[in-house]
C-alpha positions as CSV (number, residue, x, y, z in Angstrom):
1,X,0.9,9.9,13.4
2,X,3.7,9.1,10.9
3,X,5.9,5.7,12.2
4,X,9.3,5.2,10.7
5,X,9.2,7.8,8.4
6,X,11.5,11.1,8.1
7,X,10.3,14.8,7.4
8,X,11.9,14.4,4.1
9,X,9.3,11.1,2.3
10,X,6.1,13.0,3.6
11,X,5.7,14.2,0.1
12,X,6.9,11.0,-1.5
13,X,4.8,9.6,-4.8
14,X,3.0,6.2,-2.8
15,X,1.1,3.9,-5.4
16,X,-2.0,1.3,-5.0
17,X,-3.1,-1.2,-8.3
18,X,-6.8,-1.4,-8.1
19,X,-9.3,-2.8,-10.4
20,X,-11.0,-0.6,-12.5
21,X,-14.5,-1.4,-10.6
22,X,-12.7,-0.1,-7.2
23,X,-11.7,2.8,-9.3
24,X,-15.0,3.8,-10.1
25,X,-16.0,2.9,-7.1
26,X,-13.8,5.6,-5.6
27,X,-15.0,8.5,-7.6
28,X,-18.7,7.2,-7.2
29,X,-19.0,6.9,-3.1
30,X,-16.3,9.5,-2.7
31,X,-15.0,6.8,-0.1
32,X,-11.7,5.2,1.1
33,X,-12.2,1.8,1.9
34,X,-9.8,0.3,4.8
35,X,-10.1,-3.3,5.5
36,X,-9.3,-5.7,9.0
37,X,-5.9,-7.4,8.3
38,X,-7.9,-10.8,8.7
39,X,-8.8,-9.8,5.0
40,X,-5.1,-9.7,4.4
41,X,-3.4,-13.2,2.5
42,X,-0.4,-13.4,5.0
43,X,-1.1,-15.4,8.1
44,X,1.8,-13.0,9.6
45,X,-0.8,-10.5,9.3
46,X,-1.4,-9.2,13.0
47,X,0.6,-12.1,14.0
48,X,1.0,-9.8,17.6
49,X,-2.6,-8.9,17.8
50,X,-4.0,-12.1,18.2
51,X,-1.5,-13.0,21.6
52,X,-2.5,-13.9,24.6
53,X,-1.7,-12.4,27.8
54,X,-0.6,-15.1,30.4
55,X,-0.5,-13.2,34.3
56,X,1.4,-14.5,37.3
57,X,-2.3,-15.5,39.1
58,X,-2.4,-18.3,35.8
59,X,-5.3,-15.7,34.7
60,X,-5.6,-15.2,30.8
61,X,-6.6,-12.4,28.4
62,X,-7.2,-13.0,24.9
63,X,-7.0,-10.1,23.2
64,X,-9.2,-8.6,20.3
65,X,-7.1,-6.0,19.2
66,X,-7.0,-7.1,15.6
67,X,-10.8,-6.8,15.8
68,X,-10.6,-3.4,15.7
69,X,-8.0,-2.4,13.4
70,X,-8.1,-1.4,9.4
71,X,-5.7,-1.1,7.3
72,X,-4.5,-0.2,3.5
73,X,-1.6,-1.1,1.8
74,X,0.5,1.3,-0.8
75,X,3.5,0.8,-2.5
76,X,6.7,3.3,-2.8
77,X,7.2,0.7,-6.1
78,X,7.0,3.2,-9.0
79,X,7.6,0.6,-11.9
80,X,7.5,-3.2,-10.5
81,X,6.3,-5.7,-12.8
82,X,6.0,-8.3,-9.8
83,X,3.4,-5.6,-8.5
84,X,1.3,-5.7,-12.1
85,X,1.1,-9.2,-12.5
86,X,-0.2,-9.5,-8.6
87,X,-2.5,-7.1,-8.5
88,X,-3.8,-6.8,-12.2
89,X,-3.6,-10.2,-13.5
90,X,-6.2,-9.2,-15.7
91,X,-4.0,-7.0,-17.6
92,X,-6.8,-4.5,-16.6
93,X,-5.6,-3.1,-13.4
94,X,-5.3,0.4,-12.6
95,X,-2.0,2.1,-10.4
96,X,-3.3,5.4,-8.8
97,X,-1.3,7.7,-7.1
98,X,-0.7,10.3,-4.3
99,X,1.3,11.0,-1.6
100,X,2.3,9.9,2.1
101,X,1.0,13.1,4.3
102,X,-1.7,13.5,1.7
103,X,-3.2,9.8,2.1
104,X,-3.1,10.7,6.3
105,X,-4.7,13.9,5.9
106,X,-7.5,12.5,4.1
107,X,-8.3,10.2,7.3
108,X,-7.3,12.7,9.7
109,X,-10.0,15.5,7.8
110,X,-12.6,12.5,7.8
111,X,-12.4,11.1,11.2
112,X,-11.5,14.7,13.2
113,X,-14.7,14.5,14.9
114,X,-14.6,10.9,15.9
115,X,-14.4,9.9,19.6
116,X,-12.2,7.1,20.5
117,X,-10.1,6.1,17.1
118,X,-6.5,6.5,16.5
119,X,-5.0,6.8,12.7
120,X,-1.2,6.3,11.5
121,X,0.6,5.9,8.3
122,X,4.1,3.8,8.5
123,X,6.7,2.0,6.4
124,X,6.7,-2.1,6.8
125,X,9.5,-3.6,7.9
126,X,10.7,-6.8,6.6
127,X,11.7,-9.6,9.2
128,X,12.7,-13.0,9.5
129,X,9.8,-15.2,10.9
130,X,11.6,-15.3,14.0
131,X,12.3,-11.9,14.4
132,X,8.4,-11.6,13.7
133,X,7.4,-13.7,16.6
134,X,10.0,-12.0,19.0
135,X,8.4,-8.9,17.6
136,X,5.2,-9.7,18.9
137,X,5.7,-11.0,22.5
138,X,7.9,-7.6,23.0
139,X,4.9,-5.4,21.4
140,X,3.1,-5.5,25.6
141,X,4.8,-4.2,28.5
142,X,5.1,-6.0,31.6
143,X,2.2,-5.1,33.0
144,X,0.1,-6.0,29.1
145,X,0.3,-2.3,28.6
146,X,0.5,-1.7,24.9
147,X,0.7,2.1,23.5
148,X,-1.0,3.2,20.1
149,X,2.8,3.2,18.7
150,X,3.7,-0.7,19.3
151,X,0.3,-1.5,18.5
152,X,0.4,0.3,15.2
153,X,3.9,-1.0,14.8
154,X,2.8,-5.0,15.4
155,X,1.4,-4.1,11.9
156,X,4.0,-2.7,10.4
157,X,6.2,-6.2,10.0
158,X,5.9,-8.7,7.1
159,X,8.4,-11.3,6.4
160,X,11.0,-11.4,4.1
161,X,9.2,-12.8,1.2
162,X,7.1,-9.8,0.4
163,X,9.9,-7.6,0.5
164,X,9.6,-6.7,-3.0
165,X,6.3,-4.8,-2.3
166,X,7.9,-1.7,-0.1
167,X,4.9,-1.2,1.7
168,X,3.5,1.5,3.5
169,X,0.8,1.1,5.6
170,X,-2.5,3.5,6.4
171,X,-3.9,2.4,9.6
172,X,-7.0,2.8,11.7
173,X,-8.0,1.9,15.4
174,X,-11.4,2.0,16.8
175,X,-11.0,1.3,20.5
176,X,-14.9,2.0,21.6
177,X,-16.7,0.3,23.9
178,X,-18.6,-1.8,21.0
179,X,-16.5,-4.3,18.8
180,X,-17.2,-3.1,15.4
181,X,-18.5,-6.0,13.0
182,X,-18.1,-4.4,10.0
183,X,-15.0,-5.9,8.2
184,X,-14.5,-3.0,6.1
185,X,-14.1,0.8,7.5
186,X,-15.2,3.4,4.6
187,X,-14.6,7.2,5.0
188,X,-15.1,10.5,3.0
189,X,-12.7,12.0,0.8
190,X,-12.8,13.9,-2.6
191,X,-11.0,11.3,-4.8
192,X,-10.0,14.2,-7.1
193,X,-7.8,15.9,-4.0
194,X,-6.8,12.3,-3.4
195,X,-5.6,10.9,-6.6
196,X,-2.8,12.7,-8.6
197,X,-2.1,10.1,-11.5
198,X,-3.7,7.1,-13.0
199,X,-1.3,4.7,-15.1
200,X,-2.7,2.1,-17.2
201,X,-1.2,-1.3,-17.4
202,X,2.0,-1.7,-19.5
203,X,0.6,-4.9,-21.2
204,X,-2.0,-3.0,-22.6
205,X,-1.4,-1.5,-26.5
206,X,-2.1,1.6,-27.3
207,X,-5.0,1.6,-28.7
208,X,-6.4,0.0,-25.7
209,X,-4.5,2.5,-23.8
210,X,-6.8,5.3,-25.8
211,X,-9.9,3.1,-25.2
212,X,-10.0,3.3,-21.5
213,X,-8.1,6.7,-20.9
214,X,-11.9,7.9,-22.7
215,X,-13.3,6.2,-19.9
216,X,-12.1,7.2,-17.3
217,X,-12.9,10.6,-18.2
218,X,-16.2,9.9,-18.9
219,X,-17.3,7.6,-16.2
220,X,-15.3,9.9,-13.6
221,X,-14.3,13.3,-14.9
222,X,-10.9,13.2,-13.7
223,X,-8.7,15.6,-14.5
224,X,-5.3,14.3,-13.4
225,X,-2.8,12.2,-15.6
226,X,-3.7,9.5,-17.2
227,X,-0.6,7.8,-18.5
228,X,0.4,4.2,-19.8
229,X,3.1,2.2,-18.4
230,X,6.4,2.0,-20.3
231,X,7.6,-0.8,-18.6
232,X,7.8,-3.0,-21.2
233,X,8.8,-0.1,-24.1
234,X,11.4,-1.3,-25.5
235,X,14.5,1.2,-26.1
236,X,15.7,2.0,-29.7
237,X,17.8,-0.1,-31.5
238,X,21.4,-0.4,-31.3
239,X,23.2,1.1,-34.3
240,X,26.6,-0.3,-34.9
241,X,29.2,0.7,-37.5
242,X,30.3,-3.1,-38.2
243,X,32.5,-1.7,-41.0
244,X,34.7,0.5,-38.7
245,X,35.2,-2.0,-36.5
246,X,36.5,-4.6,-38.9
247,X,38.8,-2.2,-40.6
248,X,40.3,-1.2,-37.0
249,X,40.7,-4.8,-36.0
250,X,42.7,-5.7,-39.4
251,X,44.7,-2.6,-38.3
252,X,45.7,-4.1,-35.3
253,X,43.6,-1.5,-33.1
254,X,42.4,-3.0,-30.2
């Protein structure tokens, strides 16, 4: 299921900064790891999902819905320097890449056969507090009845202040009978399919750059690009004729 997203950004370049022990992590399990938005920093986070349904008996029903939801969070950011110093404030960090229908089809291949699970992937939506908490008590129809679509949606909100991630969101539902306890849901992919790029952080020189691009290869065997951020490359210098310009202001040329 694809929320809030056109035909046209399916194939769109999404990005994630990982450490490089969740990098090798990747390759090494062959796993995607998902994680409950409790995990998440915001306490927005499935703000909706934790309500509490009041009926006209004065009956209650708290609901566990954010018990049983995963999440992963991308970025459509390709150069953000806010997003390398948050997420590899080691100067360490590595920014892998794919793409929008690729990242769903990896869940959708892996969880096929599973009974009772719903999967989407959506762009967040950035709100006013306010709008958040109107969000939420408008998620549940009258009767408490919530479709997959609002419910995936109650996670694809943030407030204002994170706007500068452009997120978009890969989400997981597992609605069995059982609660799951795990706080982490991990599922097969090949990492090679997955990941199309690997950039390095721009703070790193060169030479580092070299250092662990040799790595990578070795530790993983990847095949894709391997690149270093220019994000701090600074462009060549300006060349002015300071000569020329003097003569033409004694002329009187403006």
């Amino acid at each position: 299921m694809y929320l809030d997203l056109k035909d046209k950004e399916l194939k769109r370049y999404i990005y994630r900064i990982i450490s490089y022990e969740r990098f090798l992590e990747l390759f090494s399990t062959s796993k995607n790891t998902l994680v409950k938005p409790d995990l998440w920093d915001d306490n927005f986070e499935n703000y909706a999902l934790k309500s509490t349904l009041n009926y006209p008996d004065g009956s209650t029903i708290k609901l566990d819905v954010h018990k049983r939801m995963y999440g992963q969070c991308w970025t459509t950011e390709r150069s953000s320097d806010a997003m390398w110093r948050i997420y590899s404030h080691d100067k360490y960090g590595l920014r892998i890449r794919t793409t929008i229908d690729n990242l769903l089809d990896s869940l959708g291949v892996a969880t096929v056969d599973t009974l009772m699970s719903e999967y989407c992937i959506g762009k967040v939506k950035y709100e006013s507090e306010r709008a958040i908490i109107k969000a939420a008590k408008e998620a549940f129809g009258p009767n408490g009845a919530i479709t997959f679509g609002n419910l995936f949606r109650s996670l694809l909100i943030k407030r204002n202040a994170f706007k500068h991630e452009n997120e978009i969101r890969l989400l997981y539902f597992d609605w069995g009978k059982d609660l799951p306890e795990d706080k982490l849901f991990k599922y097969d992919i090949n990492p090679h399919d997955l990941i199309s790029q690997v950039m390095i952080d721009p703070r790193v020189d060169h030479k580092e750059f070299l250092s662990i691009k040799k790595r990578i290869i070795k530790d993983t065997g990847f095949k894709g690009e391997i690149k270093r951020s220019l994000l701090y490359k600074l462009p060549k210098p300006v060349s002015i004729d300071v000569t020329q310009n003097i003569t033409s202001q004694a002329r009187g040329t403006p």
